[in-house]
N, C-alpha and C positions, 0 to 999 in steps of 0.2 A: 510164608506169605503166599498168597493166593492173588491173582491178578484179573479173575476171571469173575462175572458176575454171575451170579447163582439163578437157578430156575426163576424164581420168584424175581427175583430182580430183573432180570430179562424180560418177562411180564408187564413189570410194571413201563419198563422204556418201551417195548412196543405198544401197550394201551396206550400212552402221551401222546408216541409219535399220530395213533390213527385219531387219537380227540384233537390232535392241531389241525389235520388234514384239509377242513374246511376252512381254517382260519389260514388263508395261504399267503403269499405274499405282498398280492394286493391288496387284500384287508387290512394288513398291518400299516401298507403306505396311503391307504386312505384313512386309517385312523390316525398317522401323525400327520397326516395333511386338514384333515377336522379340527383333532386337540378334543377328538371325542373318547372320552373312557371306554373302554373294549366290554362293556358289562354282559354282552352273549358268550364271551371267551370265561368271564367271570364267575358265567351261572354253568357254563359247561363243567367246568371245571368242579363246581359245586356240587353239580346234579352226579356227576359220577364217582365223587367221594372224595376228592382226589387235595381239599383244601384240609381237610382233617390226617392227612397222611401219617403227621408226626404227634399227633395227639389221641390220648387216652382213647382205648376203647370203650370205655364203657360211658363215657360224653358224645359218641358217635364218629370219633376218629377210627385210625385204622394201625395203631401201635406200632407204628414203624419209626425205626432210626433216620436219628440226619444224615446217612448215607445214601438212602432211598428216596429222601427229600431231597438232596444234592444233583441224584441222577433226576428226578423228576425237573430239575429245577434248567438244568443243565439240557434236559430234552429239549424243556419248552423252549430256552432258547434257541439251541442251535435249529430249531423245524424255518428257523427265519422269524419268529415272532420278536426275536433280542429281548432286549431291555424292557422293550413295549409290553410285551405279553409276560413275561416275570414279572415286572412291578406291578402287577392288576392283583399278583396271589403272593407275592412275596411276603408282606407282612404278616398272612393269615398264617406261614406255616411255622415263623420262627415267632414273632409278635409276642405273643401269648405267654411263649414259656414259662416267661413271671408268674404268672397265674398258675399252667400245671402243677409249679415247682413249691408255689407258697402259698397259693390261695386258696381257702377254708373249701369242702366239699359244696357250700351252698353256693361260692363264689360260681366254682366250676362248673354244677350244675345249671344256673342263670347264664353265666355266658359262653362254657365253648361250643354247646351244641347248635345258636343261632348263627356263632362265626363260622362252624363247622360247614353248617347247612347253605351259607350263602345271603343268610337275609339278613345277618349284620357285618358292618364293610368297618375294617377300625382303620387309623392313623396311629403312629406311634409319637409321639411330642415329647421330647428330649433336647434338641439343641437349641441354642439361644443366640442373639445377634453380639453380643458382645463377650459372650464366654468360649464360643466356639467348641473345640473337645478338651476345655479343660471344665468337667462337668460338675466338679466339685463345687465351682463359682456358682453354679446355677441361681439365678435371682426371682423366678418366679414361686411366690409365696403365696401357703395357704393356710390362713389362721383357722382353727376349728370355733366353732359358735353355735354351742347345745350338741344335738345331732349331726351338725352338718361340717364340712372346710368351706372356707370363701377365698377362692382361690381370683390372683388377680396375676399378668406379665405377660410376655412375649415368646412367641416359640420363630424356628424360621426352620426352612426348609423341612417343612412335614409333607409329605406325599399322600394323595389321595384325600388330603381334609375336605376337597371339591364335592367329594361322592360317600365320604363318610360318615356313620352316625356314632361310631363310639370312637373314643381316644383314652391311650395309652400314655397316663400323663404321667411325668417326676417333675417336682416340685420343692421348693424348701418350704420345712415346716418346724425348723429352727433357725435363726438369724446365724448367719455366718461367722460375727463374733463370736456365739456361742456354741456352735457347733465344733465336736473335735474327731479327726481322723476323717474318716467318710461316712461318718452318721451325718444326721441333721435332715437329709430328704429321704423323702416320700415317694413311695408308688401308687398311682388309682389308675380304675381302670371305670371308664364310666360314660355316661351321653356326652355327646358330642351336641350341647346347647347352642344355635346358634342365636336365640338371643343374650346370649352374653359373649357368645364366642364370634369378632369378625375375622372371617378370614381372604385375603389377598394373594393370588395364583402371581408367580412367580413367570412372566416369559424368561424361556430359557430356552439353550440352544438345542438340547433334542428330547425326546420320548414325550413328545407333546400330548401323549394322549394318557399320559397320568401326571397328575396334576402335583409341583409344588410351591409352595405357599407359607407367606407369612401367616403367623396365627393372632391373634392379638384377643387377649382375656379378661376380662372385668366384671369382679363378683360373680363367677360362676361358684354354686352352691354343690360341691359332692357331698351325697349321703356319709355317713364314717361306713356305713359297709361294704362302702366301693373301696376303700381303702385294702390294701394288697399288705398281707403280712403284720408287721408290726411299724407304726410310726419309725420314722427317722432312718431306718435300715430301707430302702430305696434304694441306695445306687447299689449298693450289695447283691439286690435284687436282677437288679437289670445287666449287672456280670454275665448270669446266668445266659443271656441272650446273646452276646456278643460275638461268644467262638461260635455259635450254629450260623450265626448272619455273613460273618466273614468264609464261614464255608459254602453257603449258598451263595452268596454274590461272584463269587470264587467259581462257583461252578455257573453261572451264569454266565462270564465272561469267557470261560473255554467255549459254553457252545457257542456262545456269540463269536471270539473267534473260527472257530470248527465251519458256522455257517458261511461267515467270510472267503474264507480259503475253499471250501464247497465251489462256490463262484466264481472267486478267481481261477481256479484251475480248471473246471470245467471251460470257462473264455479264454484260458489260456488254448485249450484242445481246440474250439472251433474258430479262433479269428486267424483270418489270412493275409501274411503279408508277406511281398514277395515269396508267393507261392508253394507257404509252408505256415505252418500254426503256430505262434509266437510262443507255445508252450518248448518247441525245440530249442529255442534258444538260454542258454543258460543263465544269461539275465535276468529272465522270467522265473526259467525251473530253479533256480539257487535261493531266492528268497521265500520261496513258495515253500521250499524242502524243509529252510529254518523256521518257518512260523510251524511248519509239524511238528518240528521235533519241541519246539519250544510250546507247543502246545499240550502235547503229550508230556512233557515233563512237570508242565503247570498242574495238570488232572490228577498224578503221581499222587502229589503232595495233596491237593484237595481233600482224594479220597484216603488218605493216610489219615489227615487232622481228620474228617468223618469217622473213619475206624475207631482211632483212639475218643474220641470223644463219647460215640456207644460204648465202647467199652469202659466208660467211666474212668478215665487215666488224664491225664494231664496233656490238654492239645493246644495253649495256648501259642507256645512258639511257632506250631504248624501251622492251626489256622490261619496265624495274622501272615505267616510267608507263602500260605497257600494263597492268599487275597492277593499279599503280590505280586508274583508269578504269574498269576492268572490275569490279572489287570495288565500289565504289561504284554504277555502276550497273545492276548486279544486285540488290544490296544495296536501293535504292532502288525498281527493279521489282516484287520478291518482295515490299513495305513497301506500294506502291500497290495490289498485289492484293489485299491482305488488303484495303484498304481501301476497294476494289471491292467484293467481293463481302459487306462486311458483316460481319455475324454469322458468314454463312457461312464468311468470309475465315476465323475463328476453328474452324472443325469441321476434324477432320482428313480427313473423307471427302474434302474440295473441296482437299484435299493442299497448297493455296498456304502454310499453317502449317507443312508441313515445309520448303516453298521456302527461307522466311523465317528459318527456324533453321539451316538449312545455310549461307544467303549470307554468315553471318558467317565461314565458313572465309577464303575468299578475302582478308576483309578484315583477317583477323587473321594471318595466317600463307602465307608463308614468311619475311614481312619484315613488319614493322608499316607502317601507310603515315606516321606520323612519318621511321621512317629513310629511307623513299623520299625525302619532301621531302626530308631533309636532303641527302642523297646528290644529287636534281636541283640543288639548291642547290650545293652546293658542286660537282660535278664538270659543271655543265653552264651553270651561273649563274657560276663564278668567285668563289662570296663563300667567305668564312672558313671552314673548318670548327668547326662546334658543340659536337663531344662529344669 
């Protein structure tokens, strides 16, 4: 095992660090103070190649593993952008996979080099208001008619459908009676119409400046060639996305912690009270030490589930307890700095109050960390299944 990041790797984290450099951390808190989309961070990112990382070279990506999207992922956040500045490119680099992995050379050609380049922004539309993550249920239906699906239902919580022009839809496209095992839905990948599509921005308590949102659909027409793969194998498909997501949001929530703990201990070093720097007190220093260690042990795991997943091996167990781990102690880090810094921990000038309302992404979403248990439980433990 090797613990060390390789030339090329190192590379890639100091080019992030010097593309965040501008985007400091007043930008970030005037952009959740807007509830404006970061689209200069968006095109940056673009214009330097940096949204194609983990897609095909020869679409205009840059062939690299979900390790080096993990670290990239895990820069951007810890430079202070958090949650903010990862959700603006997180879908571009995991999103897609469906498409590398099953869709026809024409598909690929048509759409990764525009997601690549920055000029198309997608959404992913997956969850629904009454099925939640039991996605088997999924009740948005698309009957085909000649050419086309006329697809009609409900999505909730889709990110970025504000500022998006294409979506990443699953769909049933066999009635639930009839469908057996996990056939029955569909993947497309296609315009984001909004006269058939309205969509309703969700307030919510942080990263205001990427947008989520109900989606609400009524006879929207896809071509069948937007159609991903084969009818009915859909959620088979979207497998495929899951352990890279849970590794990237995984590694989002370290830097997000990482940035936290940055801040706290630097205000630990310069506030004076009774005429010494509250860092000396071990109060301070003991919780500060554990979000380290628990930080560094979250990253462990991250980049292990990354490893094995390049390497084509079996990373579900890791991924999903690298999301834990990592949600948690970020979670935890963002929690100690507020309560470092005090009062202050509370102003949003000293930003560790947006840390803190963001860390809840990770821990609530893509997967609650109940079903993770469950899921270690049963597919790594051997006990019963629960639900």
């Amino acid at each position: 095992m090797n613990f060390q990041w390789n030339e090329a790797q190192l590379q890639i984290k100091t080019a992030i660090e010097k593309l965040c450099q501008p985007f400091d951390a007043q930008y970030w808190l005037e952009r959740d103070q807007s509830a404006e989309f970061p689209f200069d961070f968006h095109q940056a990112c673009a214009q330097a190649g940096w949204l194609g990382i983990a897609m095909p070279e020869e679409y205009g990506g840059s062939g690299l593993g979900i390790t080096e999207a993990a670290l990239m992922m895990q820069t951007i956040s810890g430079s202070g952008a958090g949650l903010s500045g990862a959700s603006a490119v997180h879908m571009n680099i995991f999103g897609l996979h469906p498409v590398v992995v099953f869709g026809n050379d024409e598909q690929k050609k048509r759409w990764l080099p525009p997601l690549i380049a920055g000029q198309d922004r997608a959404c992913f539309g997956v969850t629904e208001p009454n099925t939640g993550l039991n996605t088997l249920k999924l009740k948005t239906k698309a009957v085909k008619q000649g050419d086309y699906y006329v697809v009609s239902g409900q999505k909730i919580w889709i990110s970025t459908a504000q500022v998006a022009n294409k979506i990443l839809l699953l769909v049933r496209t066999t009635p639930i009676e009839d469908a057996h095992g996990v056939e029955g839905l569909s993947l497309f990948y296609t315009d984001l119409d909004r006269s058939c599509i309205a969509i309703q921005e969700i307030p919510k308590m942080g990263r205001h400046c990427v947008d989520s949102n109900e989606v609400f659909i009524e006879g929207l027409k896809i071509p069948k060639e937007d159609l991903i793969g084969e009818e009915g194998k859909g959620f088979k498909y979207i497998l495929h996305g899951l352990n890279p997501e849970r590794i990237l949001i995984a590694a989002e929530a370290v830097g997000l912690g990482q940035v936290a703990l940055s801040r706290a201990t630097q205000y630990a070093k310069d506030r004076i009270v009774f005429d010494r720097p509250i860092g000396q007190n071990q109060s301070i220093q003991h919780p500060l030490a554990i979000s380290w260690m628990e930080l560094e042990a979250a990253q462990l795991m991250v980049y292990k589930a990354a490893a094995l997943y390049d390497a084509a091996q079996s990373c579900a167990a890791e991924a999903n307890a690298a999301k834990y781990l990592a949600a948690e102690a970020g979670f935890h880090a963002c929690e100690r700095a507020i309560l470092t810094l005090g009062g202050m921990g509370y102003a949003k000038e000293y930003h560790v109050e947006r840390y803190l309302r963001e860390s809840w992404i990770p821990r609530l979403a893509p997967v609650s960390p109940q079903l993770i248990l469950c899921f270690i439980a049963e597919k790594v433990l051997s006990l019963p299944k629960s639900y």
